[in-house]
N, CA, C and O atoms as a GROMACS GRO file, in nm:
protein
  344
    1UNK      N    1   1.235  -0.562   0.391
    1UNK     CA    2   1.249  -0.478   0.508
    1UNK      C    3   1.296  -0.564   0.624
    1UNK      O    4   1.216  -0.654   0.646
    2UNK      N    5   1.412  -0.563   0.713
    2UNK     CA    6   1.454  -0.622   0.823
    2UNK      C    7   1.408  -0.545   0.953
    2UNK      O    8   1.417  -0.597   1.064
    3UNK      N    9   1.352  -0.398   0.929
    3UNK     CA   10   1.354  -0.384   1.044
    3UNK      C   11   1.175  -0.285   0.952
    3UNK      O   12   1.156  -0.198   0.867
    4UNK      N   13   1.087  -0.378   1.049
    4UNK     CA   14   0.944  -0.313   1.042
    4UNK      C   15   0.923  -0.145   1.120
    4UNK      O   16   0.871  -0.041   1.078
    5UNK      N   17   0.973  -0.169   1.214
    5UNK     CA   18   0.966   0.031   1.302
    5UNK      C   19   1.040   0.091   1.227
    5UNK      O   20   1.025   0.210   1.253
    6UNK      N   21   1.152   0.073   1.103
    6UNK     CA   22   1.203   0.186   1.104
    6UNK      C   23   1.108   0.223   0.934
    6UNK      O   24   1.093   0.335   0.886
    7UNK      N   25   1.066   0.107   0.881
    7UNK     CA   26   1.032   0.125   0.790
    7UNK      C   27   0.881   0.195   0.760
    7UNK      O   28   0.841   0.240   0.653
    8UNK      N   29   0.818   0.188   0.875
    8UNK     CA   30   0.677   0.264   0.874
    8UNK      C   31   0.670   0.417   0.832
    8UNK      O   32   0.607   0.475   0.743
    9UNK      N   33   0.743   0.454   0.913
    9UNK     CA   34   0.732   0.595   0.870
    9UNK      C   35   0.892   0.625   0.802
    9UNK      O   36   0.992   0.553   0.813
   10UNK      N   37   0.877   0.752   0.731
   10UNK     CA   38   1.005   0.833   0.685
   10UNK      C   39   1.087   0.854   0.775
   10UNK      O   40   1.040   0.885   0.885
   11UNK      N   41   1.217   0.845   0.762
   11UNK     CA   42   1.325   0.924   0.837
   11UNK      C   43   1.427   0.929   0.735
   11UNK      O   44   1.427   0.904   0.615
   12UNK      N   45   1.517   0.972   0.823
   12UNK     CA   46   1.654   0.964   0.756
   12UNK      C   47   1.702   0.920   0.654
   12UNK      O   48   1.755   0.965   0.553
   13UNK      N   49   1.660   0.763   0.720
   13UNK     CA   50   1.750   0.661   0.656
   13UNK      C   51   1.632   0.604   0.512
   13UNK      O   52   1.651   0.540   0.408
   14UNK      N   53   1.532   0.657   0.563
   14UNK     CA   54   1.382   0.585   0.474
   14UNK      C   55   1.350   0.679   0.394
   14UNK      O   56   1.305   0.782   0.444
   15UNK      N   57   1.358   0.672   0.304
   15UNK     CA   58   1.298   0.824   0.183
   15UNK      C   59   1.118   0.803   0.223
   15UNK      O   60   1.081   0.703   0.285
   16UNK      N   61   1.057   0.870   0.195
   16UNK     CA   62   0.843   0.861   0.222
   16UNK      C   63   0.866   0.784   0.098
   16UNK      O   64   0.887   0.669   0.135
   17UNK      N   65   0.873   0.790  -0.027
   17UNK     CA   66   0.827   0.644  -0.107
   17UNK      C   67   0.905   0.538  -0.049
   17UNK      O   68   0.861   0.438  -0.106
   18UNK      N   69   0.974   0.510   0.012
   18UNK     CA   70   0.974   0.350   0.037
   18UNK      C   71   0.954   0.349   0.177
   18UNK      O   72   1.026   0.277   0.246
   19UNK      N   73   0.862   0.422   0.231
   19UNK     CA   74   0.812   0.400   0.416
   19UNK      C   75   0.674   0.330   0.365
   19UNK      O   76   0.614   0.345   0.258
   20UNK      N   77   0.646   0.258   0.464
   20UNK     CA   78   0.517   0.204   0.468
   20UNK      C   79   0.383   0.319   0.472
   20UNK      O   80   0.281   0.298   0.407
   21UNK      N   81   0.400   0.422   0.544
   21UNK     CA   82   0.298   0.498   0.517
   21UNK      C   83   0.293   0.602   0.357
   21UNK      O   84   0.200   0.666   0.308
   22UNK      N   85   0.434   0.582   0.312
   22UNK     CA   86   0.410   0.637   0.165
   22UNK      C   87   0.380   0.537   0.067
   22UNK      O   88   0.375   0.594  -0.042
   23UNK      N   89   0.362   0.433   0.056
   23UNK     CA   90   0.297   0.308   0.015
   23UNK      C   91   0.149   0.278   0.017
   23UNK      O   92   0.068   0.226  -0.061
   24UNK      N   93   0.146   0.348   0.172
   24UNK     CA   94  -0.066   0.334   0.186
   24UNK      C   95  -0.122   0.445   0.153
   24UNK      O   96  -0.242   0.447   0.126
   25UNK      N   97  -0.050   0.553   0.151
   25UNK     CA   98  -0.092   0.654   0.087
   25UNK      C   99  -0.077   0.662  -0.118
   25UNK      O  100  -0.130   0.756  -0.176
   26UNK      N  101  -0.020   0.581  -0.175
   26UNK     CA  102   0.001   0.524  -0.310
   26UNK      C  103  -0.090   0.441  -0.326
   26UNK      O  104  -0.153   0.458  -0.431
   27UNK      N  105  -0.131   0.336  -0.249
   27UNK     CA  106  -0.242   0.251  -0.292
   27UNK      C  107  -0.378   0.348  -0.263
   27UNK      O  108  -0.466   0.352  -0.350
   28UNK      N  109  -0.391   0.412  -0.163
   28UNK     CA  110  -0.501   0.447  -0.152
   28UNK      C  111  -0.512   0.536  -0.287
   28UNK      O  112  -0.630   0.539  -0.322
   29UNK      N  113  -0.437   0.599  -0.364
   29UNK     CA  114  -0.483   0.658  -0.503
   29UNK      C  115  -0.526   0.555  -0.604
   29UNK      O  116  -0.596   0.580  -0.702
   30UNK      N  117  -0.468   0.409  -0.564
   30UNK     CA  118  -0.519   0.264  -0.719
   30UNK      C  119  -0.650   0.283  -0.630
   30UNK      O  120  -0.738   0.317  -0.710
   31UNK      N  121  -0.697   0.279  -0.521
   31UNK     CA  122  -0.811   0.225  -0.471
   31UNK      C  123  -0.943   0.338  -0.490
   31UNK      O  124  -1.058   0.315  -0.453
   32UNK      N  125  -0.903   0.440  -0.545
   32UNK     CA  126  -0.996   0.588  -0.564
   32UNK      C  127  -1.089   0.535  -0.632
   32UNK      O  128  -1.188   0.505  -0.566
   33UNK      N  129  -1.094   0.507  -0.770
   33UNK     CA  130  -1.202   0.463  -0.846
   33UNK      C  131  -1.246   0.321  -0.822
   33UNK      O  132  -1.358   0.302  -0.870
   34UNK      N  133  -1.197   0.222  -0.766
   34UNK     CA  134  -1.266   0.095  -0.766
   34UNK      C  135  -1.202  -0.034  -0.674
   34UNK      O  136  -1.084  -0.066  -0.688
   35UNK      N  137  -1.301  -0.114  -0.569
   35UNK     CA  138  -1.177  -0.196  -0.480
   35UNK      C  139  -1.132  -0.288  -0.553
   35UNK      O  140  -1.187  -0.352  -0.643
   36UNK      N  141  -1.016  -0.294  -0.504
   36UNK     CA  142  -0.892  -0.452  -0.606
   36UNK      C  143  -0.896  -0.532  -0.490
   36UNK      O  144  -0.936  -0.501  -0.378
   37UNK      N  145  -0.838  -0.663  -0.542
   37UNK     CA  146  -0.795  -0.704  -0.452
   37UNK      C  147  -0.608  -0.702  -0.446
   37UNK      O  148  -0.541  -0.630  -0.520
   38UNK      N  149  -0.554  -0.788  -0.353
   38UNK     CA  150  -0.416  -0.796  -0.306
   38UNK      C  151  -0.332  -0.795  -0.469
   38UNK      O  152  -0.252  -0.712  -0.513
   39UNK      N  153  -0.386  -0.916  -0.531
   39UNK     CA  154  -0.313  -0.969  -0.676
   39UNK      C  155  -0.335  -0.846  -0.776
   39UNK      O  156  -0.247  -0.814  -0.856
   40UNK      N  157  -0.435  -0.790  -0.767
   40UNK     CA  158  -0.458  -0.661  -0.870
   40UNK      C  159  -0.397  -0.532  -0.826
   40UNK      O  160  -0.358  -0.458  -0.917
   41UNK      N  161  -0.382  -0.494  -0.711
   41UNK     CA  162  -0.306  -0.366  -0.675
   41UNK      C  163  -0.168  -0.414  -0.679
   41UNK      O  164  -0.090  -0.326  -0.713
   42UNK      N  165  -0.108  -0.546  -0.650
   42UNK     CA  166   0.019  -0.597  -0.659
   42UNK      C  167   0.066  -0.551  -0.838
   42UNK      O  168   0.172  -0.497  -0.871
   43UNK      N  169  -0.035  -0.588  -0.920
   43UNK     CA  170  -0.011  -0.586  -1.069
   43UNK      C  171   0.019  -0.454  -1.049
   43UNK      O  172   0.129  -0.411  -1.084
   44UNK      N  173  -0.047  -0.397  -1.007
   44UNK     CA  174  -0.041  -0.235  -1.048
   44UNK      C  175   0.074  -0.145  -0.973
   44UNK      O  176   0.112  -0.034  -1.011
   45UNK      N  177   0.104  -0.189  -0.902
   45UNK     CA  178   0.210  -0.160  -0.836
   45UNK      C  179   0.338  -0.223  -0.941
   45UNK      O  180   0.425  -0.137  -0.932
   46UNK      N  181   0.366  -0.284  -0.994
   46UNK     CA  182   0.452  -0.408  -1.125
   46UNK      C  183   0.476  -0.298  -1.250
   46UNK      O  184   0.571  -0.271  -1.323
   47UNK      N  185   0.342  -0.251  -1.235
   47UNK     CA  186   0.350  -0.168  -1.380
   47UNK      C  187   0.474  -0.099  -1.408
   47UNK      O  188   0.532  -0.053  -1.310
   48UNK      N  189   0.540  -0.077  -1.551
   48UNK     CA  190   0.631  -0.005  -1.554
   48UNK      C  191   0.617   0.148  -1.541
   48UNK      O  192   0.710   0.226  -1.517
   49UNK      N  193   0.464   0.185  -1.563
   49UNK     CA  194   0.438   0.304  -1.559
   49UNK      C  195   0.397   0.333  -1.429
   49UNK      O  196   0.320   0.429  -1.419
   50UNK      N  197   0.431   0.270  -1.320
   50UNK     CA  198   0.440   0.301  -1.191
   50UNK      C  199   0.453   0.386  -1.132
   50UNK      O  200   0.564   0.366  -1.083
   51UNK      N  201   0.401   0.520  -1.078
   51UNK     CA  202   0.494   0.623  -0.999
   51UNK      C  203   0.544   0.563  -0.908
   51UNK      O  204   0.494   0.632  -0.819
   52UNK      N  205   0.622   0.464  -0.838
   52UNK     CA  206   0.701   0.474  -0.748
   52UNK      C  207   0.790   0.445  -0.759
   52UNK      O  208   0.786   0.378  -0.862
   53UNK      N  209   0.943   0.446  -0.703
   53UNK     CA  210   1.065   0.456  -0.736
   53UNK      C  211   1.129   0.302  -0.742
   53UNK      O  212   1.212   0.250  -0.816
   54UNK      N  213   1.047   0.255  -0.627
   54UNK     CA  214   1.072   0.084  -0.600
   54UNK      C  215   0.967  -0.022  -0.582
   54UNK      O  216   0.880  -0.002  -0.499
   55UNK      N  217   0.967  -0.132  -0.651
   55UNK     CA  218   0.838  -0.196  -0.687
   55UNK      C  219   0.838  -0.297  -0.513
   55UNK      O  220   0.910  -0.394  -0.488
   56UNK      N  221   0.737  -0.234  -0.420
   56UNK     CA  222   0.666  -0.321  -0.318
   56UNK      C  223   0.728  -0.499  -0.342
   56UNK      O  224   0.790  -0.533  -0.442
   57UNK      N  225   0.700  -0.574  -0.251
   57UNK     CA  226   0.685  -0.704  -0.240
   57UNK      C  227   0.494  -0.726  -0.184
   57UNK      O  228   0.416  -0.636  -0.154
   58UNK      N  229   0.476  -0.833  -0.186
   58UNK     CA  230   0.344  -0.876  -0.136
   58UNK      C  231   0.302  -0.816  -0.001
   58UNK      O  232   0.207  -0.748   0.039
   59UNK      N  233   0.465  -0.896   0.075
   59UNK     CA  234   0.434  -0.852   0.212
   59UNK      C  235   0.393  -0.710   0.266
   59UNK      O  236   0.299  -0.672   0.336
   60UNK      N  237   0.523  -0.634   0.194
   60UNK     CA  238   0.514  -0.465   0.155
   60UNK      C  239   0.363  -0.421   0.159
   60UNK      O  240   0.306  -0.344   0.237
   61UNK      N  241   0.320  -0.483   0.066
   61UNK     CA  242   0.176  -0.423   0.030
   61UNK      C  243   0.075  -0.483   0.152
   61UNK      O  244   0.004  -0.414   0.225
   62UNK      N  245   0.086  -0.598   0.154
   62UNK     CA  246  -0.050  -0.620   0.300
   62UNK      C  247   0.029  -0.561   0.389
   62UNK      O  248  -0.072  -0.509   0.438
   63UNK      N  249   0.138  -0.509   0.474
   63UNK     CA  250   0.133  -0.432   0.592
   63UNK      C  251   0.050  -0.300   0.536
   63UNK      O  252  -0.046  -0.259   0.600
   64UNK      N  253   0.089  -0.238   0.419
   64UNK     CA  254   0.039  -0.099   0.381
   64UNK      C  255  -0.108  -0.086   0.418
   64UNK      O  256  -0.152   0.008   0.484
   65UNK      N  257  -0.192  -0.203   0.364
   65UNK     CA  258  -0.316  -0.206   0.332
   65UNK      C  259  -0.371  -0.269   0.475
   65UNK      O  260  -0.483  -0.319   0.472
   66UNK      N  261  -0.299  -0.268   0.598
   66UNK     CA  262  -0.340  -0.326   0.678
   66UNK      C  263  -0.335  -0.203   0.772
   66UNK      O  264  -0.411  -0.166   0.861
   67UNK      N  265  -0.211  -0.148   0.719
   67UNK     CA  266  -0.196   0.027   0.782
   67UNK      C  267  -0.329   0.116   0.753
   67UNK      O  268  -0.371   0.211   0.819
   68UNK      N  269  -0.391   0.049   0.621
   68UNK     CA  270  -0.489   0.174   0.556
   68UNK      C  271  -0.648   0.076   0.706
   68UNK      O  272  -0.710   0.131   0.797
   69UNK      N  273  -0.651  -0.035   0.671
   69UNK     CA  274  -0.715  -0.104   0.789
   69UNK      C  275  -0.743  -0.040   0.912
   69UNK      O  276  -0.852  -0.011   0.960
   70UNK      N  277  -0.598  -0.019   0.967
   70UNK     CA  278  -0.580  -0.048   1.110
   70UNK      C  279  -0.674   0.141   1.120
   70UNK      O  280  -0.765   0.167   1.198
   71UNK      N  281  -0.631   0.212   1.047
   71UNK     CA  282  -0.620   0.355   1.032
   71UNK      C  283  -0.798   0.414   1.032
   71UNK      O  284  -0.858   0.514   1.070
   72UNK      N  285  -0.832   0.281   0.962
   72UNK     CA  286  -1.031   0.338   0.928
   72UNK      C  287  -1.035   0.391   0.778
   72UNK      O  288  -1.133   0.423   0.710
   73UNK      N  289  -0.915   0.390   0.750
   73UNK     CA  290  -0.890   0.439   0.569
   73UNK      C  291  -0.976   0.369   0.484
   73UNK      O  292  -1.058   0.423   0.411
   74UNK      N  293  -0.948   0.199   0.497
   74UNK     CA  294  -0.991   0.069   0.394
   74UNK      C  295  -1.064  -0.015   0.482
   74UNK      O  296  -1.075  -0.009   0.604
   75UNK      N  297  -1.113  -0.093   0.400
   75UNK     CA  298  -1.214  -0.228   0.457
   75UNK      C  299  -1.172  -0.322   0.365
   75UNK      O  300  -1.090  -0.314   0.273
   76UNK      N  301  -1.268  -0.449   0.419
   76UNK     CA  302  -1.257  -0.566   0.316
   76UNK      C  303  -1.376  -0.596   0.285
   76UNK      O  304  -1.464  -0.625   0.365
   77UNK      N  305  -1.395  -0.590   0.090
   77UNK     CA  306  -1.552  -0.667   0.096
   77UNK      C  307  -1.535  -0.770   0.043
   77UNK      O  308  -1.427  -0.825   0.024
   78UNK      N  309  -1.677  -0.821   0.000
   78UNK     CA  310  -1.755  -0.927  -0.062
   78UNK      C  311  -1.595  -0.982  -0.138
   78UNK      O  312  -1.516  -0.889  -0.128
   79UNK      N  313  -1.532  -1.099  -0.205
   79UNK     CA  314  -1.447  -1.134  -0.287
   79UNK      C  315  -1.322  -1.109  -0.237
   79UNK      O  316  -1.219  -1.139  -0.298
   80UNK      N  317  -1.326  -1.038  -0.097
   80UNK     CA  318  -1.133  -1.050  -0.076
   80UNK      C  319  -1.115  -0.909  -0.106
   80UNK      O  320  -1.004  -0.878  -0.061
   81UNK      N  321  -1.174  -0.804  -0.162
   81UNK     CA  322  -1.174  -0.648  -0.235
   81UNK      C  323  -1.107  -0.548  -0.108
   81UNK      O  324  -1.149  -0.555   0.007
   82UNK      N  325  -1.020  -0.473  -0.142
   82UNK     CA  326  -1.040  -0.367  -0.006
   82UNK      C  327  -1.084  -0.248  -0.116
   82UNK      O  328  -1.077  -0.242  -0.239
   83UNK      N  329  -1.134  -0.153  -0.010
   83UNK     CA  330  -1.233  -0.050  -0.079
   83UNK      C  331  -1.227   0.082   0.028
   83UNK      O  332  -1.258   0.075   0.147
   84UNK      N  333  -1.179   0.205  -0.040
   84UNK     CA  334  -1.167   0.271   0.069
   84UNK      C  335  -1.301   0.322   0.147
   84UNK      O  336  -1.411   0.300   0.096
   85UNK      N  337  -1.292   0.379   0.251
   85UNK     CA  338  -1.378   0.410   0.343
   85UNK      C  339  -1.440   0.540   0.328
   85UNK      O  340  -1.361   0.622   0.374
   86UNK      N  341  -1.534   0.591   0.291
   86UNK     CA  342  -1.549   0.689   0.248
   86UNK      C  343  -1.591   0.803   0.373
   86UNK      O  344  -1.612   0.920   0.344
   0.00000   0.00000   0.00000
């Protein structure tokens, strides 16, 4: 992503799977049953059986999960884990 504002949300030019908020809304479904950490939702995001159209980078994923953060969505526990907020 070169340009972080345009990529947060959907527009035009951004389809919702590759905006940052359609990303934190994708992890927050790996994070339903159990917290991962960064390297394990990254795997899962890798998967070929992926629903999403384009496989994240690292960075990709900690803004998402920092979006789910900033939002009151996720936390961080014990081991590095984020875990959603119930």
């Amino acid at each position: 992503m070169t340009h972080l504002e345009l990529a947060v949300a959907p527009h035009e030019h951004i389809r919702f799977a590759d905006s940052l908020v359609g990303l934190a809304g994708y992890v927050r479904t790996l994070l339903a049953d159990a917290p991962r950490t960064l390297d394990e939702l990254l795997a899962q995001l890798e998967r070929p059986d992926s629903l999403l159209p384009s496989r994240p980078d690292m960075g990709e994923l900690a803004l998402a999960v920092t979006l789910l953060y900033a939002i009151g969505a996720a936390r961080l526990t014990d081991g590095d884990r984020v875990e959603l907020v119930a």
